[in-house]
Backbone as CSV, one residue per row, in Angstrom:
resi,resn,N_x,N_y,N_z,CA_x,CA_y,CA_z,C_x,C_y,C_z
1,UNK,-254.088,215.779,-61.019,-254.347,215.419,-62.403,-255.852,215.488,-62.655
2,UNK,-256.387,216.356,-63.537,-257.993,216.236,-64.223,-258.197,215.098,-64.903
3,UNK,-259.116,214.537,-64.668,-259.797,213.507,-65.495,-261.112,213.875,-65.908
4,UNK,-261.128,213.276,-67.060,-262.453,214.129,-68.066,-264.047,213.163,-67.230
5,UNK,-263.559,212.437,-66.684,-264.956,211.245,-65.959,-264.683,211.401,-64.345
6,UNK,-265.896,211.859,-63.597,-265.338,211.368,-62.025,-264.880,210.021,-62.066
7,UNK,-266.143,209.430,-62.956,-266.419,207.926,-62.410,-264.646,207.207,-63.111
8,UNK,-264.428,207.632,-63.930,-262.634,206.441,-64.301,-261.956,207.178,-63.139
9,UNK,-262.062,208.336,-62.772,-261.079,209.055,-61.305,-261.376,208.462,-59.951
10,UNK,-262.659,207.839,-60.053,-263.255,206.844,-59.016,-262.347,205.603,-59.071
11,UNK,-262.580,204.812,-59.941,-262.015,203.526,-60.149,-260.527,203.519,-60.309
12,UNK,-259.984,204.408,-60.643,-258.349,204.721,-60.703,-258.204,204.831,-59.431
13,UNK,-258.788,205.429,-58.228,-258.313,205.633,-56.687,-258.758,204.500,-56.336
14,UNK,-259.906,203.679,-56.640,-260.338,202.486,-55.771,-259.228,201.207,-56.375
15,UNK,-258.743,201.324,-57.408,-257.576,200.448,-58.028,-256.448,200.378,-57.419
16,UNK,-256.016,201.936,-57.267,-255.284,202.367,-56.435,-254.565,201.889,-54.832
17,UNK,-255.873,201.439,-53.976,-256.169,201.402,-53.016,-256.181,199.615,-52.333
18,UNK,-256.719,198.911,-53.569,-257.208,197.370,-53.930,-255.640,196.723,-54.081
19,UNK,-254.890,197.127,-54.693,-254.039,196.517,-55.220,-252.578,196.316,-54.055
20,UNK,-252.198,197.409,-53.750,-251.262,196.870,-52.278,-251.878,195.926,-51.269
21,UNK,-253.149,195.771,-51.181,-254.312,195.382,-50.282,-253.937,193.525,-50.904
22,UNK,-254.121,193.285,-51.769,-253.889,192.318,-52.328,-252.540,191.853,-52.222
23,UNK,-251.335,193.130,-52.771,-249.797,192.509,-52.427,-249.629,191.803,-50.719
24,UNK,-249.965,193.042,-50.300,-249.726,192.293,-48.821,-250.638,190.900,-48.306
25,UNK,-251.742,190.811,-48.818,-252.034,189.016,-48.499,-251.906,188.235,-49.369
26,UNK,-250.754,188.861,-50.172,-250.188,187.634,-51.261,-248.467,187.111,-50.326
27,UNK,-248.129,188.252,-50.099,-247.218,188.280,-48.919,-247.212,187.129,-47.940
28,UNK,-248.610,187.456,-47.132,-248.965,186.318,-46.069,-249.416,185.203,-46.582
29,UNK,-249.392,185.176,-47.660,-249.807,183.918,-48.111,-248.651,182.841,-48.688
30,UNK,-248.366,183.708,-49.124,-246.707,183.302,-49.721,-245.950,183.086,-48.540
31,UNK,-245.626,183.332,-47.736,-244.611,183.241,-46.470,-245.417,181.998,-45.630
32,UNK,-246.673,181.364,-46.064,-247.494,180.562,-45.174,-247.121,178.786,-45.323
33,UNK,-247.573,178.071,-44.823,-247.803,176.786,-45.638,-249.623,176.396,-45.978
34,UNK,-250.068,177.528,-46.422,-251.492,177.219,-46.849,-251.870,176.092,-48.085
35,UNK,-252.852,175.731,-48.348,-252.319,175.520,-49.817,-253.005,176.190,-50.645
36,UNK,-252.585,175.814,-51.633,-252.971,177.045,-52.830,-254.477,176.630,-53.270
37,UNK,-255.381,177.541,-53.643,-256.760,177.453,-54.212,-256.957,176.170,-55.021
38,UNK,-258.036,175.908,-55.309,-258.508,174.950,-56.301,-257.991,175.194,-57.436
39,UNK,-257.443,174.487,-58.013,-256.961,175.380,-59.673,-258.506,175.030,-60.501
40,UNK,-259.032,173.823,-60.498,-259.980,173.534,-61.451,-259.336,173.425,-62.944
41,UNK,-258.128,172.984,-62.683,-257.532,173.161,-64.455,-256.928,174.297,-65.207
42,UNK,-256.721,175.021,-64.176,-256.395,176.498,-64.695,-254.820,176.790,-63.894
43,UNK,-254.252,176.803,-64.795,-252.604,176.989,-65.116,-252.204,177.742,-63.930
44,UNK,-253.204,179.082,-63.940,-252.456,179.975,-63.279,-252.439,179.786,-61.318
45,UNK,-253.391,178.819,-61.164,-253.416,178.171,-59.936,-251.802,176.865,-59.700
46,UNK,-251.056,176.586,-60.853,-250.076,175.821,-60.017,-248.972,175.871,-59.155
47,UNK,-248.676,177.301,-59.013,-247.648,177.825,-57.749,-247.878,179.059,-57.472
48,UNK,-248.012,179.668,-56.214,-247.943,181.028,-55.978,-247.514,181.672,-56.816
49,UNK,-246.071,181.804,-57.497,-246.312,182.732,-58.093,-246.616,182.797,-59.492
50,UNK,-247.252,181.996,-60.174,-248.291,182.000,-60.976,-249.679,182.316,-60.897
51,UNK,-250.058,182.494,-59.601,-251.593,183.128,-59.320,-251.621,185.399,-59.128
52,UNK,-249.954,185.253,-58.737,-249.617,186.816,-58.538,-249.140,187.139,-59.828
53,UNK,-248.711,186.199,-60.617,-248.408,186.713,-62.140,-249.505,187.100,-62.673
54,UNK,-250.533,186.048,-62.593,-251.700,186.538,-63.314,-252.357,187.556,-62.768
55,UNK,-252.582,188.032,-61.345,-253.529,188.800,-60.740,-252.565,190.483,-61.451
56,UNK,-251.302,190.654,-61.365,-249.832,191.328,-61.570,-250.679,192.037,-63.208
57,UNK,-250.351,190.678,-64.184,-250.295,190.877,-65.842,-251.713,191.225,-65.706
58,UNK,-252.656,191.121,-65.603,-254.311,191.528,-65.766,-254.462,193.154,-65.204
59,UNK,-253.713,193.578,-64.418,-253.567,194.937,-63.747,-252.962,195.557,-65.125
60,UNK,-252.300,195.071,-65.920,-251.841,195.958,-67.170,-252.324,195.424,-68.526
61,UNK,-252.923,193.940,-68.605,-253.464,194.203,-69.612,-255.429,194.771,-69.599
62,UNK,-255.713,195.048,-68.894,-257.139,195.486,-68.659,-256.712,197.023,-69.209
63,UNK,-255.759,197.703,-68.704,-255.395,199.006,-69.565,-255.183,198.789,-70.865
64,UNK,-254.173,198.216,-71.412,-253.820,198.029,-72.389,-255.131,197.654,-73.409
65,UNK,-256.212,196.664,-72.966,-257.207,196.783,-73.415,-258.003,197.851,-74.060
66,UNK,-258.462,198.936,-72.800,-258.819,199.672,-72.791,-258.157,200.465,-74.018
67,UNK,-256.865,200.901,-73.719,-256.579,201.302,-74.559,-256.685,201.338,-76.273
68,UNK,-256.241,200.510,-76.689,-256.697,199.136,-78.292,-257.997,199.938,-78.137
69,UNK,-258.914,199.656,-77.266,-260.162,199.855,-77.765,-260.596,201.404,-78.183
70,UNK,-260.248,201.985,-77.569,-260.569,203.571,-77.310,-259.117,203.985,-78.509
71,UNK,-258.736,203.157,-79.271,-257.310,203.778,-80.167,-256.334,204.876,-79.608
72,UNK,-256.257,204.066,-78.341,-254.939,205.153,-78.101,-253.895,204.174,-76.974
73,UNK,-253.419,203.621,-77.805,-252.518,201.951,-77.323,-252.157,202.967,-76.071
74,UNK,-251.632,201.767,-75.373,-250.560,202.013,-74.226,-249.556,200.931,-74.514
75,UNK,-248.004,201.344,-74.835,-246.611,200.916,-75.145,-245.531,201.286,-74.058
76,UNK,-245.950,201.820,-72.860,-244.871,202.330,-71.896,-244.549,201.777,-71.332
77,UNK,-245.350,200.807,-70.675,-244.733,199.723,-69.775,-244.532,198.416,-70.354
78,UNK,-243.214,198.078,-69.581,-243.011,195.919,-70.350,-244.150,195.280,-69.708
79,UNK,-244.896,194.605,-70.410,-245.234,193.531,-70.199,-244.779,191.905,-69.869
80,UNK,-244.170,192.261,-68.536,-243.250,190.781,-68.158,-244.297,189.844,-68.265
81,UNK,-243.998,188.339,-68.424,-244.875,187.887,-68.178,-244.242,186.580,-67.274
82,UNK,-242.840,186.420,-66.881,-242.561,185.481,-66.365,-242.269,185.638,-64.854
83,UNK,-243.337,184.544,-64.047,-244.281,184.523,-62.967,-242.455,184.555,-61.560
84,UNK,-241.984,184.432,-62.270,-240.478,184.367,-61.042,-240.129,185.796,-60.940
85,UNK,-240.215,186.368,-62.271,-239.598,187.884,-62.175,-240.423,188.981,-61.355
86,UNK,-241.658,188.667,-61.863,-242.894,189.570,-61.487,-242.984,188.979,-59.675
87,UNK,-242.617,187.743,-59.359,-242.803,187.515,-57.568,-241.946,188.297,-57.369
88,UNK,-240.113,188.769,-57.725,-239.671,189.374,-57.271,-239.569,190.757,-56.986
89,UNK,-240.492,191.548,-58.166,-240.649,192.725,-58.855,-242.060,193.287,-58.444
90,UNK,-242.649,192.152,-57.695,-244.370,192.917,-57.602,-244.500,194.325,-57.054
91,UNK,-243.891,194.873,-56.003,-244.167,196.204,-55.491,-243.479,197.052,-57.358
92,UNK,-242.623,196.924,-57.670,-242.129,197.959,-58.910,-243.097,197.744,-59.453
93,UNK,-243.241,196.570,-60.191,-244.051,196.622,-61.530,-245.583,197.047,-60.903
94,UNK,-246.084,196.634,-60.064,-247.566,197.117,-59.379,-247.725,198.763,-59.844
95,UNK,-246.521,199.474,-58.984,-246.018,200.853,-59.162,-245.656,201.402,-60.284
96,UNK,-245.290,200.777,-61.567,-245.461,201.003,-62.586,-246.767,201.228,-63.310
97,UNK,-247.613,199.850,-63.184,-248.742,199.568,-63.343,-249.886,200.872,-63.063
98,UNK,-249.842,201.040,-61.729,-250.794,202.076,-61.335,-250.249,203.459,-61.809
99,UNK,-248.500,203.659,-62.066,-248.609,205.024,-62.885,-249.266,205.073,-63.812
100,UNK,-249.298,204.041,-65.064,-249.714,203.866,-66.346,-251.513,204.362,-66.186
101,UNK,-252.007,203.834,-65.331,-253.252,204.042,-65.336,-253.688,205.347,-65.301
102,UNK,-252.571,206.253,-64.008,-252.254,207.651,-64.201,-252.749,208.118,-65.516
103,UNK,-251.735,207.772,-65.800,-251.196,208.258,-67.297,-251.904,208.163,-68.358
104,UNK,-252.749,207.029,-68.685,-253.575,206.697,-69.401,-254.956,207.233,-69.605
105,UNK,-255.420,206.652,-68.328,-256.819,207.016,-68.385,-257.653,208.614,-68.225
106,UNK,-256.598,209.520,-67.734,-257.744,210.779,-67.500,-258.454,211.490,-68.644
107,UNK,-257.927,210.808,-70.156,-258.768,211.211,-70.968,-259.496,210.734,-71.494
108,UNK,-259.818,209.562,-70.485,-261.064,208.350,-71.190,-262.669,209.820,-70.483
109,UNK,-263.215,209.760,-71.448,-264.781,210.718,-71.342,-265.791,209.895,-70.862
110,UNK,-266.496,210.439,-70.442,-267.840,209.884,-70.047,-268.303,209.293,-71.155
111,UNK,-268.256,209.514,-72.269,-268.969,209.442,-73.778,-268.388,207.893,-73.809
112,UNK,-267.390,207.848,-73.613,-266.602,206.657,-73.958,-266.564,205.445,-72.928
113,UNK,-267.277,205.545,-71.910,-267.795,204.416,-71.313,-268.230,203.793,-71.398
114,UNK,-269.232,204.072,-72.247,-270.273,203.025,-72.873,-271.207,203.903,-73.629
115,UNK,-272.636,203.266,-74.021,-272.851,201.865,-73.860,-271.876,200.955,-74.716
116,UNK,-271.269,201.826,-76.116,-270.458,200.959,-76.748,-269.921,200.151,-76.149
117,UNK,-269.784,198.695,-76.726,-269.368,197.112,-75.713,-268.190,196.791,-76.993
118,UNK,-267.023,195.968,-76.390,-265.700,195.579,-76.971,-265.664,194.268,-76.570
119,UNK,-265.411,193.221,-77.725,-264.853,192.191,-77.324,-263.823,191.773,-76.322
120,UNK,-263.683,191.317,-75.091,-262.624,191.309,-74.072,-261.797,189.824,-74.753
121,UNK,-260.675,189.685,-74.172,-259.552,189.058,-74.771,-260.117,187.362,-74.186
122,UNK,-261.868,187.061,-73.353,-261.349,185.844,-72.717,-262.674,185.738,-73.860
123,UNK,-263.559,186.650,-74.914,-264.855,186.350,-75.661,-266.192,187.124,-75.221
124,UNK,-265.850,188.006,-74.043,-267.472,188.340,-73.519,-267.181,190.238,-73.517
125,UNK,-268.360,190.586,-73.876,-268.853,192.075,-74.251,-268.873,192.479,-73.055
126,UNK,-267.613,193.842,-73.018,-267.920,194.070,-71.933,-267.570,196.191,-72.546
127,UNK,-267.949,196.946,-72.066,-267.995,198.136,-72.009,-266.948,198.860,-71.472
128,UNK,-266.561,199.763,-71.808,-264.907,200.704,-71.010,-265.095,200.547,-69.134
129,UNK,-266.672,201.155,-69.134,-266.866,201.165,-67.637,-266.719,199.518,-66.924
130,UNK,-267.635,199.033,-67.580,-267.250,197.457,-66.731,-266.168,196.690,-66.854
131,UNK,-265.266,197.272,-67.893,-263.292,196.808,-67.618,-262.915,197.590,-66.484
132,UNK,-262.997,198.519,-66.350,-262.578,199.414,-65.370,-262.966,198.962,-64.135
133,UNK,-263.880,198.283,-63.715,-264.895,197.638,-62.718,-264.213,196.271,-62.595
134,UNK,-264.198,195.716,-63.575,-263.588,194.370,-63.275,-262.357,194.572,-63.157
135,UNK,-261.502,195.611,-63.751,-259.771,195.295,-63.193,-259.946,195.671,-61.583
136,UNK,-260.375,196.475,-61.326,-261.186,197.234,-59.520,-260.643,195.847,-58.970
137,UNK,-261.940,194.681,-59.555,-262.893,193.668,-58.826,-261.750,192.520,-58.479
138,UNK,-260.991,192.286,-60.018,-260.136,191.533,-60.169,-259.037,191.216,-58.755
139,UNK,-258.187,192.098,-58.331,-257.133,191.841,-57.089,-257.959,191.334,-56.055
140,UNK,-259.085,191.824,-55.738,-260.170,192.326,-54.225,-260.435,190.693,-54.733
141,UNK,-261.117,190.194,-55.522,-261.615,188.659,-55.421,-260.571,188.158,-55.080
142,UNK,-259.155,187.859,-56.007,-257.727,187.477,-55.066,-257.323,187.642,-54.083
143,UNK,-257.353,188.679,-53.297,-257.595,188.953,-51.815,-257.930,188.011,-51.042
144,UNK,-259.670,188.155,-51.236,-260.672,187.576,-50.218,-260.260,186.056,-50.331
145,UNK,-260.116,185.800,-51.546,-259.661,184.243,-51.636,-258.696,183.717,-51.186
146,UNK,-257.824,184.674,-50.837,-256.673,183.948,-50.337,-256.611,184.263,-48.799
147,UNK,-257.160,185.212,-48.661,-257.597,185.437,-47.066,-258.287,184.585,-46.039
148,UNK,-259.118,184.011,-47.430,-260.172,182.819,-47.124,-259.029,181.873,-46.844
149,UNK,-258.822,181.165,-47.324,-257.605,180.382,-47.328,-256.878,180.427,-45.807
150,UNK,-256.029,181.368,-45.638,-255.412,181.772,-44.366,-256.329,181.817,-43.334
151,UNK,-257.510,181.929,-43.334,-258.062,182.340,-42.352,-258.270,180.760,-41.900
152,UNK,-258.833,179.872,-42.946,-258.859,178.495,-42.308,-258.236,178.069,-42.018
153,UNK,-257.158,177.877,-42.741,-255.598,177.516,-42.011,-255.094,177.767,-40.213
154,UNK,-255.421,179.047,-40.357,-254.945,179.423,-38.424,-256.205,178.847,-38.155
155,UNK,-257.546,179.058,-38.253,-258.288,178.250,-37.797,-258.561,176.611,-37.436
156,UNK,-257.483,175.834,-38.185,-257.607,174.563,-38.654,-255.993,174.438,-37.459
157,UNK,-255.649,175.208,-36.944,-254.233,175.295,-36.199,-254.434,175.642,-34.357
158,UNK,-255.902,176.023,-34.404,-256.227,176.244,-33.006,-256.293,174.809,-32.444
C-alpha cells in the first residue's frame, strides 16, 4: 500500500508493532494477581478490563479523530465501548482497528501534518503528526506500566 507521507507509513508500522506488544502484557497481567495501577480517580483504572477498554477505544478513536479533522470521517468500524466485550474481543477488534488505520491513513500528506493544530477531544492542541505519535505512545506507556507492575510483583515473590 503507498502512502502519500513516509512519516504516517512510519507510525502506522510502529502502531502496528506496539499494540500486540501491549495485548500480550495485558494478558499477563490479567491472568496475574497484581494489582491494578493507581487509578488517581480515573474510572478507567477500576478493573482490568476497563484499563484495556480504554487503551482498545483510544486505538480507534485517535483515527477517527484524525479523521473529523482532515474531513474524511472514518464510519467502518463499531465503536464498542463496553469494557466486557472488548476483554473478550481484543485480538479482533485490535485487528480491525489496525486495518482501519490501513485504510485510512495513506492519504493523510505531508501538508496535512501540521503545523495546522486541532482541538483533541480531552482540550489540548495537538497537530495530525502528534495524534499519530501519541496513539504510537499511548499502548507502549500501558505496557511499561503494567510491566512495571508485574515486574514488582515476581520481585516482591522472591
Amino acid at each position: 500500500m503507498d502512502f502519500k507521507s513516509r512519516a504516517v507509513r512510519s507510525l502506522v508500522e510502529l502502531h502496528e508493532a506496539e499494540f500486540p506488544k501491549f495485548l500480550d502484557t495485558w494478558d499477563r497481567f490479567a491472568a496475574s494477581d497484581a494489582p491494578m495501577p493507581e487509578a488517581h480517580g480515573d474510572p478507567d483504572y477500576e478493573t482490568r478490563e476497563k484499563l484495556l477498554s480504554h487503551v482498545l477505544r483510544c486505538g480507534l478513536s485517535y483515527l477517527t479523530w484524525i479523521g473529523e479533522c482532515l474531513g474524511r470521517p472514518v464510519t467502518d468500524v463499531k465503536p464498542e465501548t463496553d469494557p466486557e466485550i472488548l476483554a473478550r474481543t481484543r485480538r479482533d477488534f485490535t485487528a480491525e482497528v489496525l486495518k482501519a488505520w490501513r485504510r485510512h491513513l495513506p492519504e493523510v500528506t505531508y501538508a496535512e501534518l501540521g503545523p495546522m493544530t486541532y482541538r483533541t477531544r480531552w482540550g489540548e492542541q495537538f497537530s495530525i503528526e502528534a495524534m499519530l505519535e501519541h496513539a504510537v505512545v499511548h499502548p507502549m506507556r500501558h505496557r511499561i506500566q503494567l510491566e512495571r507492575i508485574l515486574q514488582e510483583r515476581a520481585a516482591s515473590e522472591r
